[in-house]
N, C-alpha and C positions, 0 to 999 in steps of 0.2 A: 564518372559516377554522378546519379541523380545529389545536388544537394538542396535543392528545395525543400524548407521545411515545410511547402504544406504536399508537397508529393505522396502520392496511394502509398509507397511500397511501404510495408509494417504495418498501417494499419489495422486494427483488429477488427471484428466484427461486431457489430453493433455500436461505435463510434462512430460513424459516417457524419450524423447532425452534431453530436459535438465539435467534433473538426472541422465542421461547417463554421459554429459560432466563436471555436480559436481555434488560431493554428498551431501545429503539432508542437512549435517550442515556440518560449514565452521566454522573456527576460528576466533572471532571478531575481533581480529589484524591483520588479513589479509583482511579486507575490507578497512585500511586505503589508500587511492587515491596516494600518494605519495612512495607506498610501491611497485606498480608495473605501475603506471598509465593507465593502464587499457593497455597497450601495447599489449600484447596477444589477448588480444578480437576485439581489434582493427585489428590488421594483419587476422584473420578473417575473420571480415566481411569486410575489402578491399579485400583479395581473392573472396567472393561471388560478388560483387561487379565489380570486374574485368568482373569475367565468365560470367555475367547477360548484360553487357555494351557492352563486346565481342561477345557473341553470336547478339545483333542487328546489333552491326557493319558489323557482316560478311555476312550478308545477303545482303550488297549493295557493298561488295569490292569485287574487281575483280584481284585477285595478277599474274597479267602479267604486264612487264615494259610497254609493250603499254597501257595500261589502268587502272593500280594502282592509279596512279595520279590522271587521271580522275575523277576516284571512289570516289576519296576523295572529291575532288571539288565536284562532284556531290551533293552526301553523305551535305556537310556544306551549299551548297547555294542552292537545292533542296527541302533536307530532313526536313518537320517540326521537328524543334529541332534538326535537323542531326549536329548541330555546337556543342550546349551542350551536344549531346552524345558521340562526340571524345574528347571531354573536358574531362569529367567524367572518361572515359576509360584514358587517356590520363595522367590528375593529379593523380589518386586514384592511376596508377601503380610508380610514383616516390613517394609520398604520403608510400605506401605499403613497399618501399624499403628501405626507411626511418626508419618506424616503425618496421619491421623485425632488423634492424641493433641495434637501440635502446633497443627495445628488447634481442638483445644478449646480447646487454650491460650492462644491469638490472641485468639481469640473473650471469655475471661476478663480477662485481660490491657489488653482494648480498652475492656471494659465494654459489651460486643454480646450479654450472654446480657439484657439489659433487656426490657420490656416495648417495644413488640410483637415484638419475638426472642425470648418465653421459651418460644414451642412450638417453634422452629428448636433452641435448646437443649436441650431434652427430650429432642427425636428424633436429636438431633446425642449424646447421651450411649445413646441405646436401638443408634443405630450404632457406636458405638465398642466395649459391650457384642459385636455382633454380629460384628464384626471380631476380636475376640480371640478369640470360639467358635469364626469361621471357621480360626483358627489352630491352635486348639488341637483341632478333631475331623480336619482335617487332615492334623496332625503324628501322627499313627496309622498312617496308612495305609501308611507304609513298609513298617512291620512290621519295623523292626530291632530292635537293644537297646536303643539310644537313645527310640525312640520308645515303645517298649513298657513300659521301665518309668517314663519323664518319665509317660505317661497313666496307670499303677498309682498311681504319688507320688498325681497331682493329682487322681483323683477317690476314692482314700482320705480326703482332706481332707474329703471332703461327711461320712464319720462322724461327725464333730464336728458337727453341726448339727443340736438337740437336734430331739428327734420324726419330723422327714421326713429328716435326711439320710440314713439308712440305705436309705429308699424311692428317693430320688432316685437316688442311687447305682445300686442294681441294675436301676433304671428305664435309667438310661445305660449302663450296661456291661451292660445285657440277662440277667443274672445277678450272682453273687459276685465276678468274677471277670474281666480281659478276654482274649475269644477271643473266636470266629468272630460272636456276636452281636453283641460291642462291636464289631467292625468294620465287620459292615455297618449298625448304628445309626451307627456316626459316617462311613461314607462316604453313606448318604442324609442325614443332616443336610447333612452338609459340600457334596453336589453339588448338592441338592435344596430343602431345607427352607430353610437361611440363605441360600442366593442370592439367593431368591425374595422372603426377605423384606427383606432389604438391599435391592433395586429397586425395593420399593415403598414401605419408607420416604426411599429416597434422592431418590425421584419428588417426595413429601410434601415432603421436607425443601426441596428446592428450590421448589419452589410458595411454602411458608410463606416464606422468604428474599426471592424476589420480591413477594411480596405486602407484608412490611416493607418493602420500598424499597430491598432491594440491600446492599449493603457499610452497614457504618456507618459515617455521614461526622459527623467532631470538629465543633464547636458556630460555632465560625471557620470552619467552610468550606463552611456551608450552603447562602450566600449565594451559593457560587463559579460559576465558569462549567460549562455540561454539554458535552460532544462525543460526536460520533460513535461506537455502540459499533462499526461497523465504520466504519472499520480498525484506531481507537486501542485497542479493549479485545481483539476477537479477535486482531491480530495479536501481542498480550502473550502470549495464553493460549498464540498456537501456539508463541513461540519455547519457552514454559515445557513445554509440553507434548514439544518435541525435545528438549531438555536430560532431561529426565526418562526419558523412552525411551535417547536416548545413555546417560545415567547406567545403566541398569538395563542394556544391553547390554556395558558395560564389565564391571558387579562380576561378570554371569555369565558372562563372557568369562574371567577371572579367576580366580572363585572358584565350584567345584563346591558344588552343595549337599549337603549331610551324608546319608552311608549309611554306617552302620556296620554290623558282620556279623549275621545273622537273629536275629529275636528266639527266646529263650532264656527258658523262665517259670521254670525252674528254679536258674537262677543269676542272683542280682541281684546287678548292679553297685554297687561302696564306692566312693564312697558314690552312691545314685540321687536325684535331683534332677529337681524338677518342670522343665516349660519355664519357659524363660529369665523370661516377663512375669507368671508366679507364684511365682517365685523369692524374691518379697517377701515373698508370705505363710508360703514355706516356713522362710524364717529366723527370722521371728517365732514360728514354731510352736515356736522355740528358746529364747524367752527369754518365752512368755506361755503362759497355759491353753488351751489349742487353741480353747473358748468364744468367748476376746476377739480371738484370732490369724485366727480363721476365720469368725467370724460377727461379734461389737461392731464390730473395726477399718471391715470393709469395707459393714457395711451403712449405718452410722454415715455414711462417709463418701459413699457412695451417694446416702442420704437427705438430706445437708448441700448435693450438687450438684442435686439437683432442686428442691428451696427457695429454692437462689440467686436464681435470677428474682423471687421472691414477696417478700422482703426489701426492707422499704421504705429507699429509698434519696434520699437530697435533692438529692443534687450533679449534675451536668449531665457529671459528665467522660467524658464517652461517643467512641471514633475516635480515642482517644492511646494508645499504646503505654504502660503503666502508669499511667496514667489520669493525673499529674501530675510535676512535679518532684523533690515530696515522694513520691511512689509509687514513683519511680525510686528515691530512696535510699535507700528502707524495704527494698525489694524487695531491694539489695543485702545489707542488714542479716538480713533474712528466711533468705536463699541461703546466706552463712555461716553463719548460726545453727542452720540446719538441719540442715547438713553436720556442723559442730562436736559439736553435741548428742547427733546421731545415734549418729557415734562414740565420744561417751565413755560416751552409753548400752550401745554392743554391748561395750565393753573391762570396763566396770565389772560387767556381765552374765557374764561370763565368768571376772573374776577373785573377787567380792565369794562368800559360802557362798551355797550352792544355797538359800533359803526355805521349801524345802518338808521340810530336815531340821532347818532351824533351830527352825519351827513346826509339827513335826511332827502338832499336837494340832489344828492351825488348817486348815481344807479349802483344798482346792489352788486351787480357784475365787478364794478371794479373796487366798493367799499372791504366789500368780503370775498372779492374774487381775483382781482388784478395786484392790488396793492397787498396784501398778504403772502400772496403767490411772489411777488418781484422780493416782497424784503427775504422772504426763504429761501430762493436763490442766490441774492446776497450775502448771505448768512452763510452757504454753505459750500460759494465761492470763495469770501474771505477763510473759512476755515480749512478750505483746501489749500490757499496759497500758504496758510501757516503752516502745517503738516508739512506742506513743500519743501519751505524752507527750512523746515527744523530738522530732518531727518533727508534733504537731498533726497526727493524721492523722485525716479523716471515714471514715466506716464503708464506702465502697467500697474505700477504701486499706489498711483493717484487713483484710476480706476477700481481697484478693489479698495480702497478706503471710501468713494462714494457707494459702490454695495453694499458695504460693511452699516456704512449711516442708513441707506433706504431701508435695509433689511429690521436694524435696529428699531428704528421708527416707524414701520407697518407693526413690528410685534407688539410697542410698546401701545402705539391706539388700538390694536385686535384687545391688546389684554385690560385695557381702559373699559372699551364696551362690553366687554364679558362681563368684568369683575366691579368695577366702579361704576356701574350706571345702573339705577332704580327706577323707580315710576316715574314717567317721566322723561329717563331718558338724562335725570340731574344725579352729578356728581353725589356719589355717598361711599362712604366705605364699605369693601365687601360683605362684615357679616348685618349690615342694616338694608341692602338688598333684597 
């Protein structure tokens, strides 16, 4: 007798592509809601969701400066329902960015970027990459103020990136400068080029997923029983999948998405600020050499998540939510610390003498670039060997308490620059902003 669970015989009709993307029986401890919260199915079907909302949209925009704006207005106070259509497109892509981020997170968190997961994880990090481009070529296309100068901030930043980034630059903005070129380079990326390639790594990515064997299941429950992936597992996905759609229909029901009055090259907003999910890198640009702010920080840590997988590792704790007990209370330890640090990094940054007139004779590189950069590695070496030693932690549980501080301390400068920073670009409290 066939016992393959992914063998033809039973199947029904019109399953063919589900049973593509799982096999016919699943592990019952991987249908608990808590074990991956449905994060992957989700990031899914906001990608379809995107493509389906984008395709209407594009049929009424017109991406010339003289007439993007327009389009939009047109598009919101014309179009029956043209307001809830840029909504929908609008939330589901920060909504999706979210979820993809999360998502990796799970995936970290669980100890599922391992071997045979480490090409799911690769590609699982080339998507998330793609997700933020898709947001950020985008977020242009209004053509208001808002957008226009967030994408002046954010790709001023590639200057700083010694040799190419000044090529890179005018390779994206089509010139020195954004207009009519940058516009339509970033509405063919945004409609055309990342769609296409978001589908076909999303394809891959899922192939490689099933090909490892599905969810990662904890070292206890290998043994466990398997059921039905219909009805137990599709009907999870479907309730998750209504909840998600309700969810995205409510916040656009609610909340408009942002148009502010036409773009304007001639008068920049005090102060202008990148989008919101480079916001990080903008405040850093405030307290490092633009070098270490725009290229060490982020390649560095680029480089550190594609290695993750290759890391030889001993322990087995793979399908637990921070991988142990002790991972659990590190992880708490981590979450403060990162927080705490963070902050008294940005206050003593702000109040201590500028470096650069202290050492005026000493190049900037290493005043606000080198020596900053060395003592925060010291910083976060000693804090690792103390977590070490306090809680005996093996080198998976050391590794998720440095995500746990990176993660901690990008949110804590994103939400610095959003919320604490006024004209200027100076420290003020949110509601004098």
């Amino acid at each position: 007798m066939n016992q393959n669970p992914d063998s033809e015989k039973g199947r029904k009709p019109g399953f063919g592509l589900i049973l593509h993307l799982h096999p016919r029986k699943v592990k019952e401890s991987t249908l608990r809601f808590n074990l991956t919260f449905g994060l992957g199915g989700m990031a899914a079907l906001l990608v379809v969701i995107q493509v389906f909302t984008g395709l209407l949209l594009k049929f009424h925009y017109e991406p010339s400066p003289e007439n993007a704006y327009n389009s939009i207005l047109n598009l919101q106070e014309s179009l029956l329902f043209g307001q809830m259509l840029r909504n929908m497109h609008h939330w589901s892509s920060i909504v999706l960015l979210w979820v993809v981020l999360l998502h990796m997170l799970r995936v970290a968190f669980t100890g599922a970027y391992r071997k045979p997961r480490h090409a799911s994880w690769i590609f699982g990090l080339a998507l998330l990459l793609l997700v933020v481009l898709s947001n950020f070529t985008g977020y242009l296309l209004p053509w208001d103020q808002l957008s226009y100068w967030a994408v002046t901030i954010s790709t001023n930043l590639l200057a700083y990136v010694p040799l190419i980034g000044n090529s890179i630059m005018e390779a994206l903005l089509g010139g020195k400068e954004v207009g009519q070129a940058t516009l339509t380079n970033f509405f063919n990326l945004h409609t055309g080029v990342i769609p296409l390639l978001m589908v076909v790594l999303m394809a891959y990515h899922f192939w490689r997923i099933r090909k490892a064997g599905g969810v990662i299941v904890a070292e206890k429950d290998k043994d466990g029983p398997m059921v039905d992936t219909r009805p137990y597992l599709l009907n999870r996905e479907f309730v998750v999948a209504m909840a998600l759609l309700a969810f995205l229909v409510i916040l656009s029901s609610l909340f408009d998405a942002p148009l502010r009055e036409r773009a304007n090259p001639s008068f920049s907003p005090n102060p202008a600020k990148a989008p919101w999910y480079f916001m990080g890198l903008q405040e850093l640009l405030i307290h490092f050499h633009p070098f270490f702010a725009i290229v060490v920080f982020p390649v560095t840590v680029l480089a550190a998540a594609c290695w993750l997988p290759y890391i030889k590792l001993e322990d087995r704790n793979q399908g637990i939510w921070f991988l142990s007990d002790k991972g659990v209370k590190s992880a708490k330890v981590a979450l403060a610390s990162g927080f705490v640090l963070t902050v008294l990094f940005i206050g003593l940054s702000e109040l201590l003498p500028d470096p650069e007139l202290l050492l005026s004779s000493v190049p900037s590189l290493v005043t606000t670039g080198l020596i900053p950069f060395a003592i925060l590695a010291g910083a976060l070496y000693f804090f690792l060997k103390q977590i070490q030693r306090k809680f005996s932690l093996n080198r998976s549980e050391i590794i998720q308490s440095v995500i746990i501080v990176m993660i901690v301390s990008y949110t804590v400068l994103t939400l610095t620059g959003i919320f604490f920073r006024g004209e200027g670009m100076n420290l003020m409290w949110p509601w004098k902003v």
